[in-house]
N, C-alpha and C positions, 0 to 999 in steps of 0.2 A: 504494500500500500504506500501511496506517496503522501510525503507530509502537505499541510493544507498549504496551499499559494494562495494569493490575492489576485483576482484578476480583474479586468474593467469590460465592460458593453453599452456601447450606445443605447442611450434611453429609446432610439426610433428601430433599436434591434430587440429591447425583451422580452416582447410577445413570442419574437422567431425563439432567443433563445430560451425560454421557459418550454416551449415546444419540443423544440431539441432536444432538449437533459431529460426531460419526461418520456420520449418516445426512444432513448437511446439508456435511459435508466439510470441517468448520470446525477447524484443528490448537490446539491451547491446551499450554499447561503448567501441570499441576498441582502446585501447591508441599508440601510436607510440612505435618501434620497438628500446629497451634499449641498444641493441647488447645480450640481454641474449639467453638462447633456451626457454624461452616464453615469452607470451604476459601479460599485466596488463587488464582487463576487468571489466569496470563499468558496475554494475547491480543489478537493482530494485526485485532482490529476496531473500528468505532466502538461510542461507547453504546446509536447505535441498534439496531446488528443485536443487541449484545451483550441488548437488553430482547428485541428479536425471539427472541430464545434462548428467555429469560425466560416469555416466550408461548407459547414452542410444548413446554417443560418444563409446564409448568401444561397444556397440552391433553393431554400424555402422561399428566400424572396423574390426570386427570380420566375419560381412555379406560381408564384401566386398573381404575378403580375404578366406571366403570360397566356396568349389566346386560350389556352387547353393548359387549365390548373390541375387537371386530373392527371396528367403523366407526371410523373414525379422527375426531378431535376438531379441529374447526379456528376458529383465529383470525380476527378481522373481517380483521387487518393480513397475513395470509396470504391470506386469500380475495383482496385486491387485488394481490396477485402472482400471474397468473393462470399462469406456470410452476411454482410452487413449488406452487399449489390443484390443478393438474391432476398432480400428480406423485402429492402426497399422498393423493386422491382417484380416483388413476388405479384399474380395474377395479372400482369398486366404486357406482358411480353416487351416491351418498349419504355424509352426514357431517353431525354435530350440528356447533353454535358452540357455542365456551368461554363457560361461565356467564356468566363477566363481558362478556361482547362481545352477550349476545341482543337488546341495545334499537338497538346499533348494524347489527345484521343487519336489525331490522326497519325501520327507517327507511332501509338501504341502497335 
C-alpha cells in the first residue's frame, strides 16, 4: 500500500473525478473548499495511477461532450491494461481514443 499523497483537481473536473474513483474503486478524501478553482485530494496511490485518473477524467469529458456519449472514450495507457479495456468496452464492441492518445493508437 502507498502512503497517502496530497493531490489537486480542478473544481470544473470533480464531478469527472468523483466518477472515476467510484467506478475504478479508488477511496480519496476530499478536503474542504480553499476558495481556489480546485480541490486538495488525499490518496493512497502512486502519481502514476493518480495521472491514470487524470486520463481517464479527460476520456469522461470528452465522451460526454461528444455526438454519441454512449461509446465510451478510451486511453492508449488503458487500452494496455487489457482488464481494465475489456471492462470499459465490455458489450459494446467499439470505442474512440482520447484526442491526445490518436498518433499513439496509430502507431500501436
Amino acid at each position: 500500500m502507498y502512503m497517502s499523497h496530497v493531490y489537486r483537481i480542478y473544481e470544473n473536473k470533480l464531478k469527472y473525478f468523483e466518477f472515476v474513483c467510484h467506478r475504478e474503486q479508488v477511496p480519496y478524501e476530499l478536503y474542504p473548499n480553499e476558495g481556489m478553482n480546485y480541490r486538495k485530494i488525499s490518496m493512497d496511490i502512486s502519481r502514476s495511477k493518480f495521472e491514470e485518473i487524470l486520463d481517464d477524467i479527460d476520456c469522461e469529458i470528452q465522451r460526454e461532450n461528444s455526438k454519441h456519449p454512449e461509446i465510451p472514450v478510451i486511453s492508449f495507457r488503458t487500452m494496455m491494461q487489457p482488464k481494465k479495456f475489456q471492462r470499459l468496452v465490455a458489450g459494446r464492441g467499439v470505442f474512440r481514443p482520447l484526442s491526445r492518445d490518436k498518433e499513439k493508437f496509430r502507431e500501436f
